[in-house]
N, C-alpha and C positions, 0 to 999 in steps of 0.2 A: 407383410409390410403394405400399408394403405398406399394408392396411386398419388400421386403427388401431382396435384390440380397448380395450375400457374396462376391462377386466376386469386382474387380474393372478391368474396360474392356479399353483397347488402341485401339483407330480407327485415321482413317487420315479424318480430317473435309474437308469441301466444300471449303475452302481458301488452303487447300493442308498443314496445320500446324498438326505435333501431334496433336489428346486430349485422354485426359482419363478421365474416368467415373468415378464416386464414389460419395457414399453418403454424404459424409462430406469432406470439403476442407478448411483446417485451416493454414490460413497465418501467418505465424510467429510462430517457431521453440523455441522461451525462454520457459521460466520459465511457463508461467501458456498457450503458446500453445502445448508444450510435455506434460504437466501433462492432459490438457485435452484428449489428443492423446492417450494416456497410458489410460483413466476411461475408454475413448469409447471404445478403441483397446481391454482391457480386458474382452469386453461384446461383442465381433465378432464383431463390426458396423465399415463397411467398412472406412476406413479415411486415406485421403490424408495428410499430411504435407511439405509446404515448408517453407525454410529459407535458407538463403542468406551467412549464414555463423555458420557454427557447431561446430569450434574450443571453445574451453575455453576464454571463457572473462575476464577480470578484472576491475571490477566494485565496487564501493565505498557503494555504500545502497545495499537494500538488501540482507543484513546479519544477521537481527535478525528478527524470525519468534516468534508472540506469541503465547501461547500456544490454543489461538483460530485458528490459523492459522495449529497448529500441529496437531489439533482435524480433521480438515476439512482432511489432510493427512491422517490421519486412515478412515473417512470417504470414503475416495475414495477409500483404503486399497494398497495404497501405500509408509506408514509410511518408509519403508525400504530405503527410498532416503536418510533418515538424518542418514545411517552409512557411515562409513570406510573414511570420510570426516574430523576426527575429531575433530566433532560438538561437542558444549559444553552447555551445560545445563543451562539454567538461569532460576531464582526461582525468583524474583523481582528487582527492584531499589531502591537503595539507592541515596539519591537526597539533595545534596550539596548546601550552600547559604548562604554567607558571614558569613564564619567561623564553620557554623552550617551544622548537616546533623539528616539524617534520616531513615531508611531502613522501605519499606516496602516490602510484601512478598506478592506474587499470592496468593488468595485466592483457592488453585487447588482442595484439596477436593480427593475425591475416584474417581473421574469423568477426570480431565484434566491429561494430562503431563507435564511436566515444558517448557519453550520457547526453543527455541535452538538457538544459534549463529555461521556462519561457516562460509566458504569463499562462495561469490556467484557463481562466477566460479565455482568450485566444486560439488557443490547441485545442477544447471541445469544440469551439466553435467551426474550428478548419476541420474535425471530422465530421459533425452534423452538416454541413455543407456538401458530404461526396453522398449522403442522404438524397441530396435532391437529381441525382445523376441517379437513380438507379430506381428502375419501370418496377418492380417489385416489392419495392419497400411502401407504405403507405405509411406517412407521417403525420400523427394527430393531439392536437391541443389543446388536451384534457386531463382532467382529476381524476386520478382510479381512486374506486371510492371502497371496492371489496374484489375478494377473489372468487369467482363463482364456482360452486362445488356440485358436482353430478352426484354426486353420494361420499358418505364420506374418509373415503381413499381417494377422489380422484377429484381432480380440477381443472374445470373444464373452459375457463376462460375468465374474463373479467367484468366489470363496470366499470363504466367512468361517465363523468358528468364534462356537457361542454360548458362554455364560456355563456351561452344565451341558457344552462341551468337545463340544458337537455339530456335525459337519462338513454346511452347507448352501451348495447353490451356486444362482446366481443369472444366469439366462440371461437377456440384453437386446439388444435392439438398437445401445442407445446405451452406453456406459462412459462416465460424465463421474467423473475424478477431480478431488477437490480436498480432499485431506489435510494442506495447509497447509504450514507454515517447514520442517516434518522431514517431509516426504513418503518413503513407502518405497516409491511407485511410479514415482519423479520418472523416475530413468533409462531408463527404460522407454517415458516420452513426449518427452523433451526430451534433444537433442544436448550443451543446455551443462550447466555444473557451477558449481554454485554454492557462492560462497567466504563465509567470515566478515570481516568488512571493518570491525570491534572491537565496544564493546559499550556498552548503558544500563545506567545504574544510576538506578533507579526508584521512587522515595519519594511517598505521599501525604502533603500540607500541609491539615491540618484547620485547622477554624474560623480559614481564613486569609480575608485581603478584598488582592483582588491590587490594582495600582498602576495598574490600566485596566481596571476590570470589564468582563466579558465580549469580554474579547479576550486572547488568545494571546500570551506573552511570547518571547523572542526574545534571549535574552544571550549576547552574543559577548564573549568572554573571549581575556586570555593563557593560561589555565589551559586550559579545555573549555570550549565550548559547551555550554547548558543550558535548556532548554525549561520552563515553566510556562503551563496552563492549566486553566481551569476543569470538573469532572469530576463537580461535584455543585452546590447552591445554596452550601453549608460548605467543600468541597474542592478541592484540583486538584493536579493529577500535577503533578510534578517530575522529568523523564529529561534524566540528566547525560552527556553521551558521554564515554570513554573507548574510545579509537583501540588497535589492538592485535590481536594475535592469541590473548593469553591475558586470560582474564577476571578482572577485581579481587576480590581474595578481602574479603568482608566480614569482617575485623576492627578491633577499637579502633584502631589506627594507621589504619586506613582511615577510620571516622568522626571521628575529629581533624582527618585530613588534608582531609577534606567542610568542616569548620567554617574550619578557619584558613584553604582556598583561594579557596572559594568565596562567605563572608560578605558581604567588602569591594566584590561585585560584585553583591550585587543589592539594591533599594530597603528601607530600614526599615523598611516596615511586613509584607513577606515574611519578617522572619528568626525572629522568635520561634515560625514556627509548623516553619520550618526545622530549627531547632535541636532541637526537641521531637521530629522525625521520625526525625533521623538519630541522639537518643537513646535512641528507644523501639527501635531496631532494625530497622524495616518497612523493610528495601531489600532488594530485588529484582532480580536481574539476567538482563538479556536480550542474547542477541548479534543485532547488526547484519548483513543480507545483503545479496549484491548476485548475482541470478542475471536471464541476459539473455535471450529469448525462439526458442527453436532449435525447436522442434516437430520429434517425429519422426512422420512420419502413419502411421497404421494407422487400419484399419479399425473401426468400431465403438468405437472410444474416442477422447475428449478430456481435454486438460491444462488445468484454469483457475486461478486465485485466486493464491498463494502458494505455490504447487507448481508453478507456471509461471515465476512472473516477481516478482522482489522486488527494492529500490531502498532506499537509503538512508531510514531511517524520520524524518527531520530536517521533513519538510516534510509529514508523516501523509498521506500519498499515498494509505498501501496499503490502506487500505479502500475509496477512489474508485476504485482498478484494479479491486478485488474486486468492485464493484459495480456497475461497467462491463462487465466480463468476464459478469458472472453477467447482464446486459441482452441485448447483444450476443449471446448465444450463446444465451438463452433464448426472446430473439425469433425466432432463425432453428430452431430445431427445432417452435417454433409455427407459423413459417407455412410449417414441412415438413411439417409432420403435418395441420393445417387447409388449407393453403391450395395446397397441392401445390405453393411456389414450385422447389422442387430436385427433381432427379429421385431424389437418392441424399440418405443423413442423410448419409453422408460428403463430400459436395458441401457440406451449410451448414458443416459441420464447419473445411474449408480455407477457406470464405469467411471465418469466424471469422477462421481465423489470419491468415491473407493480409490484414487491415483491423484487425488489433489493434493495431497503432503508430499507427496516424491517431486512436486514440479514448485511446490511453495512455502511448503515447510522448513526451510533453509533459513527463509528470509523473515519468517514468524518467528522463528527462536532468535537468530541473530539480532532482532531490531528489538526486541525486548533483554536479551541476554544485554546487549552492550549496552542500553541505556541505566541497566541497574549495574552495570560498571565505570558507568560516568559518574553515578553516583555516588560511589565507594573510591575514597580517597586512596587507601593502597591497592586496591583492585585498578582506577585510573591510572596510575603509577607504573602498574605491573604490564597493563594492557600496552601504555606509551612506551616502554621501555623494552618492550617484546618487538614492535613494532619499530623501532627506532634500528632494529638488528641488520635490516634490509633482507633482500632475498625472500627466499618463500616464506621465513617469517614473517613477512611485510605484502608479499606479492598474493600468497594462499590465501588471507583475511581477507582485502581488498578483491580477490576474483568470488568471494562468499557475497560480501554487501554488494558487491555489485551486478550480484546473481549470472555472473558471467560462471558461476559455480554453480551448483544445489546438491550441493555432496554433502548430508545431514553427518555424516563420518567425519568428512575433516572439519567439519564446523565444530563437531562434537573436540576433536582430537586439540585444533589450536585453543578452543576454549580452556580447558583445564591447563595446555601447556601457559597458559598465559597466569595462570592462579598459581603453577608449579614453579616458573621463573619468578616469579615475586617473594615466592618463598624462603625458593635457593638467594636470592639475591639477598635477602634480609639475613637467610641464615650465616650468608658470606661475610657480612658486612658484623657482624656481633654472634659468635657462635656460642650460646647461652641458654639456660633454659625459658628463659622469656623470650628471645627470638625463637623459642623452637615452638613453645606455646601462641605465639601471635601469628607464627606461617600457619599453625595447626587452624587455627579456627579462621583464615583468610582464606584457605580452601575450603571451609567451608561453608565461608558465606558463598562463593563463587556455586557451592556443590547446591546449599540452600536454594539459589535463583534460578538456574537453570534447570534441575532436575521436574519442575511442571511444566517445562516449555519443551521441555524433553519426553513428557509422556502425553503429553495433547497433540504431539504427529508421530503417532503409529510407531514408536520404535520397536527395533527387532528384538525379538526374545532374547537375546544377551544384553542388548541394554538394559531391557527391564530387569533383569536380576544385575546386572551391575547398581542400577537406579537403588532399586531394594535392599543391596548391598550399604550402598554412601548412607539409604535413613536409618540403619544400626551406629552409623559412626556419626552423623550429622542429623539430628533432627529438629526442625525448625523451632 
């Protein structure tokens, strides 16, 4: 294991460009590359950071962290980012559907904290700020322009252009990228390709008072699915799906068609603040992804956050991956560098990858599983009406989305039960040969949708021959 210099050194290279030295060199300044910055920076390991732009964003996801996601934050022991932001507390969802609803509540115990909801803007910003407290981090505002490669297994640092058009390069031991949804280094570390899988349209509701404070709405519609939760003490986001490959162009015929579709579906005391949003104009549109976790190894560099691995954004997963990812990966280059557990960085590196489904593979199938069940009218049905039972029917799903779980088993186990109760229910309600034949193929659509989300995280040899099994009786 090489000595671990405190220091990060400037020389002028053979090409006559700046470089600087340092152990870690992390491209991309968001959300889960500050928070890594800040784990390592508070344990002395020297760490570079660039990004291209440090101002406050405003961005449409990424506002609701569950409390799996808040756990990982005391983890790192940097809880202190969700104050002075005011971030507001979410305790469960309550989940809407023709007429009817339901609350359920985090199963949080003596062990969690409740989720929180805040502006995104804001919460990057309050962690790139514990950035400037800490003597080993050095923070810089620049373009990476390429991944510099020593030969080709290994990569041995970066480029980036400043502001005054200056070429400096930056030699490390470590590459961690993580430049987010549009990564421009994604191919370079990951086999798969990531697709657009349609889109939110994304409106803030002021001085609104929701139908179940402090918890997370949940409207399942003929129309779209529709999300509302709390984002401030006065606000909370509104992201509406639309499925597609092209994106809804905001105009007038699009805001009518917001009011006349979507009115009739959600609680009176929600729509005047509704109606005021989608006439002041403020919607935002973001595309939905779905990329699955292929790692290609090289030497000296890592792929984390959102430039690795993205899921359906329906069940706000992706900052618990982010912040898992940035745990998991931060703890093993600590206790490379302090603790001499690996012989090589590259060694924590594949442990990384090789153990990322066991800590986020939960929340990848789930957030795509239950979105193509929002989409399926007796699958919605089955799901609400399973849920509606209370108890660990209600309490186990709820401790899964809110990664207060990552038990791929019982995710696996209530999934089907929820496809098997819709069945039995239809079969109760008309015992026929058409209800027998309509539960038949509702299982398996259920068996259809899940069974890729089931073998893109690692299942155990009995799943896969169960999997194997369901495409002799169901295949797509």
């Amino acid at each position: 294991m090489e000595v671990l210099d405190r220091k990060i050194s400037t020389t002028i290279s053979s090409s006559g460009n700046e470089k600087i030295q340092t152990q870690v060199c992390i491209v991309g300044g968001g959300l889960t590359g500050s928070s890594l910055a800040t784990f390592l920076g508070k344990q002395q390991i020297p760490v570079v950071i660039i990004e291209k732009d440090w101002n406050e964003v405003d961005r449409i996801v990424g506002e609701l962290l569950q409390p799996g996601g808040v756990q990982q934050l005391k983890n790192m022991g940097i809880e202190q980012v969700l104050e002075g932001i005011d971030a507001q507390p979410v305790y469960g969802y309550s989940i809407f559907r023709k007429g009817k609803s339901i609350q359920v509540a985090y199963p949080l115990g003596d062990d969690f904290s409740p989720g929180m909801g805040f502006r995104n803007g804001k919460f990057v910003q309050n962690i790139r700020s514990l950035l400037n407290e800490l003597t080993s981090v050095t923070r810089i505002h620049g373009n990476v322009t390429e991944l510099v490669y020593e030969n080709e297994q290994k990569i041995s640092g970066v480029k980036y252009v400043t502001e005054e058009g200056k070429i400096v390069e930056v030699e490390a031991a470590l590459t961690v990228v993580c430049d987010g949804i549009f990564s421009r280094f994604r191919e370079q570390l990951n086999a798969e390709r990531h697709r657009v899988t349609g889109f939110f349209a994304g409106l803030v509701l002021e001085n609104v008072t929701l139908p179940t404070p402090s918890y997370g709405h949940v409207f399942i519609t003929d129309q779209t699915p529709f999300l509302v939760y709390p984002i401030t003490s006065t606000s909370a986001r509104m992201l509406i799906d639309f499925p597609g490959e092209q994106p809804p162009r905001i105009t007038d015929e699009f805001r009518e068609m917001l009011k006349s579709k979507l009115i009739h579906d959600m609680p009176e005391i929600l729509r005047p603040a509704f109606i005021q949003a989608v006439e002041e104009g403020k919607i935002k549109i973001m595309p939905n992804h779905k990329l699955n976790v292929k790692p290609i190894l090289v030497e000296g560099a890592v792929l984390i956050g959102d430039a690795l691995n993205m899921r359906h954004p329906l069940t706000g997963g992706g900052m618990t991956v982010a912040f898992t990812d940035v745990y998991q990966l931060g703890k093993r280059i600590i206790d490379y560098y302090q603790h001499g557990i690996f012989e090589t960085i590259d060694q924590a590196i594949q442990d990384f990858y090789s153990s990322k489904s066991s800590h986020t593979g939960s929340i990848n199938i789930l957030a795509d599983a239950l979105y193509g069940v929002m989409s399926d009218d007796e699958l919605s049905e089955a799901c609400f009406n399973y849920l509606a039972q209370g108890g660990h029917y209600a309490s186990e799903p709820v401790s899964l989305l809110s990664a207060i779980s990552r038990n791929k088993k019982l995710l696996t186990k209530h999934f089907f039960a929820v496809a098997w109760f819709g069945a039995w229910k239809k079969m109760k309600k008309s015992f026929s040969i058409q209800a027998l034949r309509e539960s038949y193929f509702m299982i398996g659509r259920a068996t259809i949708l899940v069974r890729p989300l089931l073998l893109a995280e690692k299942p155990s040899w009995l799943m896969k021959q169960l999997l194997a099994f369901s495409n002799l009786l169901y295949k797509k």
